[in-house]
TORGUKOL-375286 format. One record per residue: x negated, y negated, z of N, C-alpha, C in turn. Coordinates in pm, whole numbers, padded with zeros to 5 digits, always signed. Example, Ala and Ser with C-alpha at 12.3 -4.5 7.8 and 13.67 -1.06 7.14 Angstrom:
-01319+00569+00780-01230+00450+00780-01320+00330+00780-01285+00225+00708-01367+00106+00714-01290-00003+00787
% end
This chain:
-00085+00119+00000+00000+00000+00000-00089-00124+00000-00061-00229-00090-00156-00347-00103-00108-00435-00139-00166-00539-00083-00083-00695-00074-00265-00818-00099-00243-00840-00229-00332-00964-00241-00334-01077-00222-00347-01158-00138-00273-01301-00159-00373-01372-00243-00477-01368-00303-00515-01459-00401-00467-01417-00505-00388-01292-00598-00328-01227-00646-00180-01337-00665-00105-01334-00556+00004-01390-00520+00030-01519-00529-00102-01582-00455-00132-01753-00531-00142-01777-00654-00196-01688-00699-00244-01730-00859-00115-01737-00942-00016-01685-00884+00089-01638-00934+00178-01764-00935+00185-01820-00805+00253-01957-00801+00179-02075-00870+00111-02081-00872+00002-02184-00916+00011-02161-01043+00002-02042-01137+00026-02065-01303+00227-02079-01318+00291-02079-01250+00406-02086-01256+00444-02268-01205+00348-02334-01121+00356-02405-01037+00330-02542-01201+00198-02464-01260+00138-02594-01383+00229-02557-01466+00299-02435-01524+00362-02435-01668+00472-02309-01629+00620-02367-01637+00723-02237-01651+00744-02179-01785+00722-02076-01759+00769-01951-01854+00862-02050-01954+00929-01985-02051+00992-02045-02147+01168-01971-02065+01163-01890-02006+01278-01786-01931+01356-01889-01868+01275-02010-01800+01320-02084-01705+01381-02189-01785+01418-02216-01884+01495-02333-01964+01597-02334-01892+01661-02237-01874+01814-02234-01867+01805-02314-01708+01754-02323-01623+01746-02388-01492+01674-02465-01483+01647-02553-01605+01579-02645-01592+01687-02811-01496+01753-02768-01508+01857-02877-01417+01849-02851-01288+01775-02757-01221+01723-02756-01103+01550-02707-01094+01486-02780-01181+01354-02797-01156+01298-02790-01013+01365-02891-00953+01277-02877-00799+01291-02746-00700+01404-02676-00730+01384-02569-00670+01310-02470-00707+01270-02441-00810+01114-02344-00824+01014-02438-00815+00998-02580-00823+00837-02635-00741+00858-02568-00616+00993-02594-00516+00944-02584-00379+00964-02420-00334+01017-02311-00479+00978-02205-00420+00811-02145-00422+00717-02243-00522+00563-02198-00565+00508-02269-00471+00582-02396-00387+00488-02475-00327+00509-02422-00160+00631-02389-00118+00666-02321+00008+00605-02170-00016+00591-02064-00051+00499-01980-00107+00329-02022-00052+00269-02118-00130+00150-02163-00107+00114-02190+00026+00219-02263+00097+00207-02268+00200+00195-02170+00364+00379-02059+00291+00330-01958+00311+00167-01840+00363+00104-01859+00221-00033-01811+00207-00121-01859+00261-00113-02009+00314-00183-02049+00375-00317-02114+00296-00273-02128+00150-00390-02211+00109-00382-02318+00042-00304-02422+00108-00258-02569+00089-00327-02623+00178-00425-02749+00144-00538-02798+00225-00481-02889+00376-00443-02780+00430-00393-02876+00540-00503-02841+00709-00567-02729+00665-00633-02648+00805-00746-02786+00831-00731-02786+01003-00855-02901+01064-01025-02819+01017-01080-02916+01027-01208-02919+01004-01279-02802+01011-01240-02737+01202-01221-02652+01194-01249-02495+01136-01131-02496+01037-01065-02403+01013-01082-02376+00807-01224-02477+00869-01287-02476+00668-01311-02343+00606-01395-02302+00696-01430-02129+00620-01319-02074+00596-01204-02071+00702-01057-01982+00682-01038-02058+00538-01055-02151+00470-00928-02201+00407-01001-02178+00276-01163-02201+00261-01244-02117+00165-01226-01996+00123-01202-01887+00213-01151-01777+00224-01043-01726+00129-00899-01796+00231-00788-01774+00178-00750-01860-00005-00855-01930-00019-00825-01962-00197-00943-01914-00279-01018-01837-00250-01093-01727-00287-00964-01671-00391-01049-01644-00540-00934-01605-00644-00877-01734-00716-00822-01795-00663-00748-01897-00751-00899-01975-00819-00886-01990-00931-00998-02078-01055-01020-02222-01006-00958-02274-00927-00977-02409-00820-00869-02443-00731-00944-02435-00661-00906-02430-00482-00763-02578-00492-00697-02585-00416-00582-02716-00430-00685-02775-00349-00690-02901-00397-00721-03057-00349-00647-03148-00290-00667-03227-00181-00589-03313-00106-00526-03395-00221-00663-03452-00364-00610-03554-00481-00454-03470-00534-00487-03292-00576-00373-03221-00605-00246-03283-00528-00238-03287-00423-00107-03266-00319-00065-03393-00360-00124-03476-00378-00103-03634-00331-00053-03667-00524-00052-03583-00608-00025-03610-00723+00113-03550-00701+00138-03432-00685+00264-03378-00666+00404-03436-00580+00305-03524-00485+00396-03635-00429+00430-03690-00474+00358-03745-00548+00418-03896-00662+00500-03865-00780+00475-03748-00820+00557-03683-00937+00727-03657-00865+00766-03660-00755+00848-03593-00714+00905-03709-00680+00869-03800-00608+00888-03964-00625+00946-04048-00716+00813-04041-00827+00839-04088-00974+00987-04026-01049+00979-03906-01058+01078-03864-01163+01222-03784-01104+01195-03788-00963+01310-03726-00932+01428-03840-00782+01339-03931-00752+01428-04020-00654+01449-04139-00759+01626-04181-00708+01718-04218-00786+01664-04359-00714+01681-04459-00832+01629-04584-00854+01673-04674-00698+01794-04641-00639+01853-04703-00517+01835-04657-00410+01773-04522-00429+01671-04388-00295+01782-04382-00240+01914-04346-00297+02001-04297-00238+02020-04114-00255+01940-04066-00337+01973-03941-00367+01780-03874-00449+01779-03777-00480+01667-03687-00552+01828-03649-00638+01761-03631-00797+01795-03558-00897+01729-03448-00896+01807-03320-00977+01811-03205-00942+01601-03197-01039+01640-03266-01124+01513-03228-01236+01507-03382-01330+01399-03432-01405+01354-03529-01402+01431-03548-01581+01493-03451-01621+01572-03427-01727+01710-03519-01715+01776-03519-01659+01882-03616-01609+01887-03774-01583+01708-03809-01598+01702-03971-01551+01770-04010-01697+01826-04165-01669+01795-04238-01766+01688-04305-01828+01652-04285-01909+01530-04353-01986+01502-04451-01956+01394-04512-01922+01351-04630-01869+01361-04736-02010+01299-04695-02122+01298-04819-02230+01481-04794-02248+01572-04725-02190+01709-04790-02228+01825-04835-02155+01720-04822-02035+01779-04932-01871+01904-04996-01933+01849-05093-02026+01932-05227-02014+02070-05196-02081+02070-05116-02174+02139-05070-02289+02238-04956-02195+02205-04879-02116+02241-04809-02059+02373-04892-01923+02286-04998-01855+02381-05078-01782+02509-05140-01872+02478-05145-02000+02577-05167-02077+02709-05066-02113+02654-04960-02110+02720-04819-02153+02811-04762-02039+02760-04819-01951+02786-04772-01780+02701-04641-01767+02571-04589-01856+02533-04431-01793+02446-04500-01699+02442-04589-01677+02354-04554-01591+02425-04513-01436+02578-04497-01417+02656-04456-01328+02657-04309-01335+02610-04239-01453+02604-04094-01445+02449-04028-01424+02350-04149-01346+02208-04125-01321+02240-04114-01184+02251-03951-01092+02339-03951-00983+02249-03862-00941+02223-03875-00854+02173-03744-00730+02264-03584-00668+02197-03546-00638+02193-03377-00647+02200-03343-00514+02282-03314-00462+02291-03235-00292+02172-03106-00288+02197-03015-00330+02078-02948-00351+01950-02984-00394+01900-03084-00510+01847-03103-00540+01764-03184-00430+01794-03267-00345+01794-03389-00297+01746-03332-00132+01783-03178-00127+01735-03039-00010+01605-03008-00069+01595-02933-00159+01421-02926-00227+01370-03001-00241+01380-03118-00273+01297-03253-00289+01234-03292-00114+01310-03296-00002+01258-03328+00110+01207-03224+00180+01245-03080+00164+01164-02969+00195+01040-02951+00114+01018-03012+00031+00903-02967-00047+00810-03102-00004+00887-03184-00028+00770-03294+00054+00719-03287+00204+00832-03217+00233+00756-03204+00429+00671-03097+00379+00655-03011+00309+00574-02915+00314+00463-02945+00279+00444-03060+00203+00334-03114+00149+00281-03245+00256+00299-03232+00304+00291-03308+00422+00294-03458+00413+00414-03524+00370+00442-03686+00284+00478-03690+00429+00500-03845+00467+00536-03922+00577+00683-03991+00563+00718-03917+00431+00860-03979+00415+00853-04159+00425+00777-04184+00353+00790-04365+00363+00837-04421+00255+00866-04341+00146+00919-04372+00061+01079-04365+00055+01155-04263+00175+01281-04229+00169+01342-04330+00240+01459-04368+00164+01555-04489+00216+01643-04411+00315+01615-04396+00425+01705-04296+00501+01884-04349+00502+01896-04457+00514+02071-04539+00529+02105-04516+00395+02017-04526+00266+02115-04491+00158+02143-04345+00109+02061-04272+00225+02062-04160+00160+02197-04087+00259+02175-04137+00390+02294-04096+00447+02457-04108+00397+02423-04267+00353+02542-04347+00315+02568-04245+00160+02518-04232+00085+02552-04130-00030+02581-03948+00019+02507-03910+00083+02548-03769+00157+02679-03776+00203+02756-03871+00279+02861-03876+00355+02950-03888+00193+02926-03939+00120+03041-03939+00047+03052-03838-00064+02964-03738-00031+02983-03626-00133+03050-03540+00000+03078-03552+00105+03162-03426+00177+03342-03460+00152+03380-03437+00111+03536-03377+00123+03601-03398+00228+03770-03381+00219+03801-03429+00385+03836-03282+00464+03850-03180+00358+03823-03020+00432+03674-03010+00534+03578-03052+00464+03458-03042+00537+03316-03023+00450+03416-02922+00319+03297-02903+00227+03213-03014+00144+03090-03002+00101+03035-03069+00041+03073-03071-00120+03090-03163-00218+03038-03126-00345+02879-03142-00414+02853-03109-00540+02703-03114-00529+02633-03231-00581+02752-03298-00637+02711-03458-00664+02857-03565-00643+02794-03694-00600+02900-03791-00630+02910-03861-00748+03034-03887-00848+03022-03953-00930+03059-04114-00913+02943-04184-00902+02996-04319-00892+03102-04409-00970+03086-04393-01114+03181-04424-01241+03349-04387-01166+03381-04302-01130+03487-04225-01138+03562-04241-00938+03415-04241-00853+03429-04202-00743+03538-04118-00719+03431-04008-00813+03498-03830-00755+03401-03763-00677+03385-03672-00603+03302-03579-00573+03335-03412-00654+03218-03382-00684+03211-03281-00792+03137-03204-00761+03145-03054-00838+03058-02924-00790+03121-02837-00734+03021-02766-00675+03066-02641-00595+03145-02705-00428+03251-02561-00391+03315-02582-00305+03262-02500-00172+03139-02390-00226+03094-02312-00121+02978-02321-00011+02955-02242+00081+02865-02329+00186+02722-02359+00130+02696-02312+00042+02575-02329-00002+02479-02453-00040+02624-02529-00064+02631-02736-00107+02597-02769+00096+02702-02718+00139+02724-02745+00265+02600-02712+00395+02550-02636+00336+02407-02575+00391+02276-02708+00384+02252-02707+00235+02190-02808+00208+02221-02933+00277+02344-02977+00275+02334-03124+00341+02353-03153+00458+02387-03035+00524+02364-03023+00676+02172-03034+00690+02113-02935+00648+01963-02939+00645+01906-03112+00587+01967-03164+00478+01937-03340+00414+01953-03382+00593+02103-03388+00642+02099-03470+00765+01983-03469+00874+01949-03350+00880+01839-03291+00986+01728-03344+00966+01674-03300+00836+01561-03427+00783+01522-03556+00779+01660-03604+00785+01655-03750+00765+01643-03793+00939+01700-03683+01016+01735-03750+01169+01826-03760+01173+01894-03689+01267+02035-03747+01291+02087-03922+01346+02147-03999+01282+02184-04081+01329+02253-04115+01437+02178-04239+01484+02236-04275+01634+02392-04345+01650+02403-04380+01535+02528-04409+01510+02645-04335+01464+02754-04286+01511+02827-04182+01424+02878-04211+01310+02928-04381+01302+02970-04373+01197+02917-04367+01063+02785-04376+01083+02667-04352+00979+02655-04205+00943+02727-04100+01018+02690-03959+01031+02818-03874+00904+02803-03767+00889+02870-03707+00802+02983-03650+00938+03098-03565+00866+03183-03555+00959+03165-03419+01018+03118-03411+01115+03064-03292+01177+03168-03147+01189+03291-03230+01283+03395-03117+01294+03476-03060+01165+03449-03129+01103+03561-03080+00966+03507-02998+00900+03371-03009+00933+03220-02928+00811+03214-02794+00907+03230-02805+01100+03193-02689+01131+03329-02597+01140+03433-02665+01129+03601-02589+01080+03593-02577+00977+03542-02571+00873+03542-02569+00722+03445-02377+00682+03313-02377+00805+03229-02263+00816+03342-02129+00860+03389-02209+00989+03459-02079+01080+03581-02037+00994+03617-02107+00888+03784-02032+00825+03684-02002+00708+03566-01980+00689+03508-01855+00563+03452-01705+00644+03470-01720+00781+03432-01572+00886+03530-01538+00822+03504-01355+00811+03572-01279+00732+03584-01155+00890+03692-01080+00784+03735-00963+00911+03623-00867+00917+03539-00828+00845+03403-00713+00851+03317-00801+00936+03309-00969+00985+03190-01027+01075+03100-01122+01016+03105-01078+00834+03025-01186+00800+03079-01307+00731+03055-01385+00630+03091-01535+00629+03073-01507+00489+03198-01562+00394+03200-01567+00239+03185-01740+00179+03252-01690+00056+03253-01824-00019+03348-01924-00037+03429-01850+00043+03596-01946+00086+03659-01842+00181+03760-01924+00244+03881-01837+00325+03917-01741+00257+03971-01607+00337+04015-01472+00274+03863-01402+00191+03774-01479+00157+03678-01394+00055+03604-01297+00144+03469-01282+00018+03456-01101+00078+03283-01151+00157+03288-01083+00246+03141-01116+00362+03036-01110+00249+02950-01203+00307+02791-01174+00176+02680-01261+00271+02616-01142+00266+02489-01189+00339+02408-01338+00314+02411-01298+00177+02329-01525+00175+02397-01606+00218+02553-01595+00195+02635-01695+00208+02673-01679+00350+02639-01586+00460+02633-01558+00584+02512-01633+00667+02394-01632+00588+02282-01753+00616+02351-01871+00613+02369-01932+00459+02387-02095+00510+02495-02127+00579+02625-01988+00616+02688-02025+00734+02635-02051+00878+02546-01974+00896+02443-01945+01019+02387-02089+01063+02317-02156+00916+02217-02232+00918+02275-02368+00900+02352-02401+00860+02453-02485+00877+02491-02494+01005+02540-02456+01087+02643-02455+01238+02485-02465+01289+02392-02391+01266+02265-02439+01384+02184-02609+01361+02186-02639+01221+02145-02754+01181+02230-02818+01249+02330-02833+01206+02454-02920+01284+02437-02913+01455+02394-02805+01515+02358-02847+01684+02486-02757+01793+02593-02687+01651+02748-02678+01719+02720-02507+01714+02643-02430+01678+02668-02276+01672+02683-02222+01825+02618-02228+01928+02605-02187+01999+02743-02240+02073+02813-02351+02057+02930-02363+02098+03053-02368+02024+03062-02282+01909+03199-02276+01825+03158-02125+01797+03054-02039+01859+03065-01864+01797+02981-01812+01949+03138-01752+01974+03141-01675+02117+03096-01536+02126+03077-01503+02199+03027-01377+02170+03073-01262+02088+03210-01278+02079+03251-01137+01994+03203-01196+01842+03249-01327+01812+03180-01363+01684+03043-01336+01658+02996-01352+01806+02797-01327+01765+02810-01142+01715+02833-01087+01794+02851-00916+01830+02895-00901+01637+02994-00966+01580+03063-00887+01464+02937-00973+01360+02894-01075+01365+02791-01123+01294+02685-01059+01275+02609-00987+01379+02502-00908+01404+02539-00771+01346+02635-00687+01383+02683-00571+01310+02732-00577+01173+02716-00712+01078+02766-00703+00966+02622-00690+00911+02515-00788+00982+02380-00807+00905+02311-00693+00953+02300-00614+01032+02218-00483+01058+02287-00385+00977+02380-00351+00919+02457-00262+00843+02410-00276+00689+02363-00443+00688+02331-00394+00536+02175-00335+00540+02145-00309+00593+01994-00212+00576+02013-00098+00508+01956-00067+00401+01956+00078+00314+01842+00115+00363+01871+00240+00410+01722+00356+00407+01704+00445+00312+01566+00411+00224+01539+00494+00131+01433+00619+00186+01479+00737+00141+01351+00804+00200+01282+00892+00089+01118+00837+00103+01011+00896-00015+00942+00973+00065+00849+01055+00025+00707+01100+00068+00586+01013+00022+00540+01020+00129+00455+00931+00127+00331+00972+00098+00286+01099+00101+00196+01152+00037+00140+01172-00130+00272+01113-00187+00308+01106-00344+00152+01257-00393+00293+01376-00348+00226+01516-00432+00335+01551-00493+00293+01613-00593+00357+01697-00696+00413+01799-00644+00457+01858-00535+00539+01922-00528+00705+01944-00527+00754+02026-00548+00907+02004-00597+01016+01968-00499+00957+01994-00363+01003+01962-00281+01011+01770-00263+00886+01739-00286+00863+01596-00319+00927+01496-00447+00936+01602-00550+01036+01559-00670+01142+01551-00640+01186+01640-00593+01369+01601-00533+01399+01544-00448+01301+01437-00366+01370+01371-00259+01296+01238-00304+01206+01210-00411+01143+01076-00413+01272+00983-00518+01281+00905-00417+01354+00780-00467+01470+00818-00433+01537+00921-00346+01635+00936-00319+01743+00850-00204+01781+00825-00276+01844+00678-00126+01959+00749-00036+01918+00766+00067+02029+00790+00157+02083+00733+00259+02258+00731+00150+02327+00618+00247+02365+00648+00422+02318+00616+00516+02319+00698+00652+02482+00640+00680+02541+00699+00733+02658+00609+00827+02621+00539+00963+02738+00438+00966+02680+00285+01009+02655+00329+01181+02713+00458+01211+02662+00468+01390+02487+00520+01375+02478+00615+01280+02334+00692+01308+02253+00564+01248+02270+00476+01178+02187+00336+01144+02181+00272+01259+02277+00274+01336+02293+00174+01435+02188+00217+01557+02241+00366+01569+02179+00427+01722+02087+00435+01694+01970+00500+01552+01900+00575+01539+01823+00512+01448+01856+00504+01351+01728+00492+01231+01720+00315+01231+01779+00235+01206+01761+00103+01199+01675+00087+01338+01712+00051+01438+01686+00026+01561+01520+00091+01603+01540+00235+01578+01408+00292+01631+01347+00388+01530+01423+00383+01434+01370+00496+01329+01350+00636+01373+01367+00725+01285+01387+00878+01278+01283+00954+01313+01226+01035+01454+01120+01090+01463+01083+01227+01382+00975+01234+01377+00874+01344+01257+01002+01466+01295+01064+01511+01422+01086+01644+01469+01200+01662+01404+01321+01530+01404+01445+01522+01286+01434+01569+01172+01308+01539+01103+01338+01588+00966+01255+01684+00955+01106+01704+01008+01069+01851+00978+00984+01802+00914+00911+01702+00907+00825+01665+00804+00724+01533+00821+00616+01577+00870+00537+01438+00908+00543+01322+00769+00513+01357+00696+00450+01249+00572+00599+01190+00537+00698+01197+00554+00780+01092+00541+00799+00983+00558+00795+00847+00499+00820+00724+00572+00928+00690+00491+00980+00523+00540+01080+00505+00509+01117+00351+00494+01189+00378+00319+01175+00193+00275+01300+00182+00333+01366+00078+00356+01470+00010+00401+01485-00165+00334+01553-00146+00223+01568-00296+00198+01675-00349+00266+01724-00456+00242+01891-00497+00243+01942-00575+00110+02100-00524+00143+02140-00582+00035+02258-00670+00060+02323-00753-00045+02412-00903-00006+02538-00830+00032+02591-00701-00056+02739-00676-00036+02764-00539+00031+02780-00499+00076+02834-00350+00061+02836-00268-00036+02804-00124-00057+02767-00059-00162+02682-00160-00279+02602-00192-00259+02523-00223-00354+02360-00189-00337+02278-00254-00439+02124-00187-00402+02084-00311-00309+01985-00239-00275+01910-00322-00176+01797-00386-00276+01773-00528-00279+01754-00622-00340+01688-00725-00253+01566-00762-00306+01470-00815-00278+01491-00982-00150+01615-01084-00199+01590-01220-00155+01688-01142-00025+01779-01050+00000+01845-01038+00079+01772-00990+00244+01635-00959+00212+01571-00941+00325+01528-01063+00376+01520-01123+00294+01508-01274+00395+01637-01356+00459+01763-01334+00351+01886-01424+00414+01929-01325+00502+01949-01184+00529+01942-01098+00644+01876-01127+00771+01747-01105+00739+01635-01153+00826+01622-01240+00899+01645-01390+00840+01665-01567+00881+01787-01492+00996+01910-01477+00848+01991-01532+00989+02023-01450+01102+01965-01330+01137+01933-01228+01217+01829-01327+01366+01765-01375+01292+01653-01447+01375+01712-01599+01435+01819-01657+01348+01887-01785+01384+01990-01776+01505+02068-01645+01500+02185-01578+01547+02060-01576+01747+01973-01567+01738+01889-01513+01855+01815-01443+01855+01650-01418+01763+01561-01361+01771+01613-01208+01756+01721-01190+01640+01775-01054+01667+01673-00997+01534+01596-01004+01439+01563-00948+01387+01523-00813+01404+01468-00809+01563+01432-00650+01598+01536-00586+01575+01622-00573+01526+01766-00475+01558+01753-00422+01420+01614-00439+01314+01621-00354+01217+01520-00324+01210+01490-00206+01110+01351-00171+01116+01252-00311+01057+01185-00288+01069+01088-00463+00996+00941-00349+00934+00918-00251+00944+00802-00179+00923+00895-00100+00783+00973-00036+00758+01053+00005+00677+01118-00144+00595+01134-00240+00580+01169-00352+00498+01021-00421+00436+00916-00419+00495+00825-00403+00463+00710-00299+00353+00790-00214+00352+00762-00114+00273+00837-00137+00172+00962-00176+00144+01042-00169+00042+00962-00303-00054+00894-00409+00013+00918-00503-00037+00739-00486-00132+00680-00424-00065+00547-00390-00125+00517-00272-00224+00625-00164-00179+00615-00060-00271+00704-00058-00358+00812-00131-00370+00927-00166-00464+00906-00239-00572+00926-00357-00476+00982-00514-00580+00818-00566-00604+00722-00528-00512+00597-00671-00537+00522-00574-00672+00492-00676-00769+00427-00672-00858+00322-00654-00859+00235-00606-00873+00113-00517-00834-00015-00577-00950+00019-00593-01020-00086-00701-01140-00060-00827-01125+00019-00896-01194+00048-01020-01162+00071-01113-01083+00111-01016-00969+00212-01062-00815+00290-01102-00825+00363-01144-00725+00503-01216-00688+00592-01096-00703+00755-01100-00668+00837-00993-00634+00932-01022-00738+00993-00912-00805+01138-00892-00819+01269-00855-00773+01341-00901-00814+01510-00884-00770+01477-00717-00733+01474-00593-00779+01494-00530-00768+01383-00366-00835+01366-00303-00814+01226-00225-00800+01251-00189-00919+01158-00208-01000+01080-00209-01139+01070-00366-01233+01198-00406-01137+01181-00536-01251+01069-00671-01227+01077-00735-01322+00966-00828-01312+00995-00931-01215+00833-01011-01172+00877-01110-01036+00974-01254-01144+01021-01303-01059+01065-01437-01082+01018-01539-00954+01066-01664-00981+01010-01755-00824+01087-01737-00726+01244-01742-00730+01304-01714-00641+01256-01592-00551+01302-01444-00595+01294-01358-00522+01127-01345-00477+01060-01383-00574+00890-01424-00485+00904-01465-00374+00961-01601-00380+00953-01677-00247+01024-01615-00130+01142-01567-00194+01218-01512-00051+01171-01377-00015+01097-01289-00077+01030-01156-00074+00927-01237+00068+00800-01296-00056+00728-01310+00078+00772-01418+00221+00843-01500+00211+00924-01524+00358+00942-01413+00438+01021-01291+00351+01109-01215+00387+00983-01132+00515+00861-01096+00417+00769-01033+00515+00705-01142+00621+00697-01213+00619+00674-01365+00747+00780-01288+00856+00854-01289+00805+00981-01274+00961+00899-01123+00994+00930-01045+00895+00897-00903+00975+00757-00909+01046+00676-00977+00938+00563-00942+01047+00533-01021+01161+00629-01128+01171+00659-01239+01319+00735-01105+01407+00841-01038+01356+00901-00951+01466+00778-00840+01493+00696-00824+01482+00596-00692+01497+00506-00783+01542+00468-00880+01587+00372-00953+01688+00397-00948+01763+00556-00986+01840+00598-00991+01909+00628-00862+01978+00638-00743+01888+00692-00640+01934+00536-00549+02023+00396-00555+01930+00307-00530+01932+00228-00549+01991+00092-00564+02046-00020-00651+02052-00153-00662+01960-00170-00529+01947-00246-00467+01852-00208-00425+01665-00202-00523+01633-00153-00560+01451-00269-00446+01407-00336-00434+01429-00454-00390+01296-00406-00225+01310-00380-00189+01387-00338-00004+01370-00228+00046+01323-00136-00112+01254-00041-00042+01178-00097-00014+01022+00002+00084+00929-00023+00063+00808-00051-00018+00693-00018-00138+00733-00022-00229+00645-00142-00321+00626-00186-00370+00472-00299-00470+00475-00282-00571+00580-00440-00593+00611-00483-00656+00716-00411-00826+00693-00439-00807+00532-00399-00983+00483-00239-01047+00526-00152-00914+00570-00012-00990+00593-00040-01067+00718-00151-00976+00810-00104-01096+00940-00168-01211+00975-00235-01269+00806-00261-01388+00797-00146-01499+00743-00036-01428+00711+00073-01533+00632+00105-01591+00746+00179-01759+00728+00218-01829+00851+00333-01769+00876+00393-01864+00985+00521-01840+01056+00643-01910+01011+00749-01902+00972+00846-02027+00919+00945-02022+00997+01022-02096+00954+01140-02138+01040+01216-02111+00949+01315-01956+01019+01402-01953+00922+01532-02034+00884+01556-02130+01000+01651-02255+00975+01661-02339+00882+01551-02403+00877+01502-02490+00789+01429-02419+00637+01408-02289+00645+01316-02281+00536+01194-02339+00467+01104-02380+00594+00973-02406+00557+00864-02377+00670+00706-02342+00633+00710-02335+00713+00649-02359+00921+00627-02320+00988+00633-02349+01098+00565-02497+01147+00439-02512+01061+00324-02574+01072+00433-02719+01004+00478-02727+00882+00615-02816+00781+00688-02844+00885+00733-02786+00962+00848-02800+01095+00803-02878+01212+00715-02865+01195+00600-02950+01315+00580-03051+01280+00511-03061+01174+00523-03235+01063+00649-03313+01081+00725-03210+01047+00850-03324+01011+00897-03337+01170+00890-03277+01244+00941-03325+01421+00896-03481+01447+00721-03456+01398+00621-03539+01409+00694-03710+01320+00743-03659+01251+00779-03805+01151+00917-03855+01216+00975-03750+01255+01160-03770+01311+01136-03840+01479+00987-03835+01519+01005-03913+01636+00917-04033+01671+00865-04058+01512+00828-04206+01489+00925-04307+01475+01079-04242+01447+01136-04330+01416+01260-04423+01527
% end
């Protein structure tokens, strides 16, 4: 089993200077694959941020990449993100630098009225300030009052967010699911919560808006009546904790059916691990067996299956998770599992993390190129990269904790150099510290 991280960098970093031609179609959200190559990097730990210090480590860890990132690097990527993606009144970030209006047709444009359809991005406007805390900006460029004053008027009077406001029209537009609502709960957090309420978005309507998408199985959909799904169970999670209200609007039986929806989606795959040719080994490799949800619960999730159960030392065992019920276990879902397992109360131990770990290295990670795919054989993309390796951050944060002694497990030595993140916020730990650092200058 092997995990390169100069392998893995290199990976973000040629994705980071030039996207594939694959990525057209999402080019209207540009900033979210910068800040999945640049949260990644960070990840890895070889974004020039280590003290003086901590020079040899950082020599080390960009060992492989053809030139090391430069403080000049970071400080260009700032300005690019500045330049082409904050809206002329710093009331908003555009999703991608495709949407500005043209500067030589400003004038012509105030004529036309487009320049009322040069509008900022709720999501967009979430990657843009997560990617700059990660890069470690001081936010002096962000107009915090106009950005509030525009956030508040993309929420709805249900609670939900849309994903842009149209000024021309003053409609709010987009999506109706928490995922808008996630994001601009996380925008508010960033910015600081305001001391003023009426400057604030409307808190109760946004955290009554979460609790009527809890579903009867425990987890949280994409509207009232819909069907539980693990991501969309995160930015329910992460939402109500951004907001400050989880711990007092989800009582315990809500915590109890939340936790039993996200430990259930764990699939246990079981291979030999000896990979021999015997027939005994042919008929059980890649064989997924679906366990029922008590022996997951009592037994294999929790503490895993001893050698004497099955009769067979060389067995180990992948365990991904997946978003729905009956489906495969799939690569980004070990992280929105994971997070909000860990948001809910440090519950991540309640799955295996040594078995999700395995899935994610012997499955999905790309073994030449690096970075992860959706699903085992297919090729990496940025998304499931980024949330793959997050995904192993948490596990190998729950096995520090669980452990003392890291080096006598199976796994390369290099995972228990990745940082720590915050699965709230999605950046990480060291990013979380920065931005505390800027939120109490003010």
């Amino acid at each position: 089993m092997q995990f390169s991280r100069s392998r893995h960098a290199s990976y973000y970093m040629r994705n980071l200077n030039l996207l594939p031609h694959h990525y057209m179609v999402v080019d209207h959200s540009r900033l979210s694959m910068i800040f999945f190559c640049i949260f990644s990097l960070d990840i890895l730990g070889v974004l020039p941020f280590d003290s003086q210090s901590e020079f040899v480590k950082l020599q080390n860890s960009q060992r492989g990449l053809k030139e090391p990132i430069s403080t000049d690097q970071i400080e260009q990527w700032i300005d690019w993100i500045y330049d082409t993606c904050l809206l002329p009144d710093g009331s908003g970030f555009r999703g991608t630098p495709a949407t500005a209006v043209p500067k030589h047709r400003e004038e012509e444009s105030k004529e036309l009225s487009l320049v009322d359809y040069d509008i900022g991005n709720v999501a967009g406007t979430y990657f843009a300030l997560a990617t700059l805390v990660t890069l470690r900006d001081n936010f002096s460029r962000i107009n915090r009052d106009a950005m509030r004053k525009w956030l508040r008027k993309c929420q709805r009077p249900n609670g939900s967010f849309g994903a842009f406001y149209l000024k021309e029209e003053g409609e709010i537009y987009g999506e109706h699911d928490l995922r808008i609502l996630y994001c601009a709960s996380a925008i508010r957090m960033m910015l600081g919560v305001p001391e003023n309420r009426a400057g604030d978005i409307d808190i109760s309507t946004a955290t009554r808006y979460v609790l009527t998408c809890i579903t009867y199985d425990g987890g949280i959909s994409n509207a009232t009546y819909g069907e539980g799904h693990a991501g969309l169970t995160y930015c329910g999670i992460g939402a109500l904790r951004l907001l400050g209200v989880f711990d007092r609007v989800i009582d315990h039986s809500l915590k109890e059916s939340l936790l039993k929806f996200l430990v259930f989606h764990q699939d246990i795959d079981e291979y030999d691990d000896d990979d021999t040719d015997d027939s005994e080994s042919c008929e059980n490799d890649g064989e997924v067996r679906s366990l029922n949800l008590q022996i997951a619960k009592n037994e294999y999730i929790i503490e895993g299956p001893s050698s004497h159960q099955k009769g067979h030392q060389d067995f180990a065992y992948v365990a991904g998770f997946n978003g729905r019920f009956n489906k495969p276990s799939d690569t980004c879902y070990s992280f929105w599992t994971g997070a909000s397992l860990e948001m809910i109360g440090d519950c991540h131990r309640l799955c295996n993390p040594e078995a999700n770990i395995r899935f994610l290295l012997s499955e999905t990670q790309h073994q030449l190129i690096g970075g992860f795919g959706k699903l085992p054989g297919a090729l990496p993309d940025l998304l499931h990269s980024c949330l793959g390796l997050a995904a192993i951050s948490l596990s190998v944060d729950t096995l520090r904790k669980r452990q003392a002694n890291l080096t006598d497990t199976e796994f390369p030595s290099e995972l228990w150099d990745l940082k720590t993140i915050d699965p709230t916020l999605c950046i990480s730990i060291d990013a979380k510290n920065h931005l505390l650092s800027i939120l109490s200058g003010y």
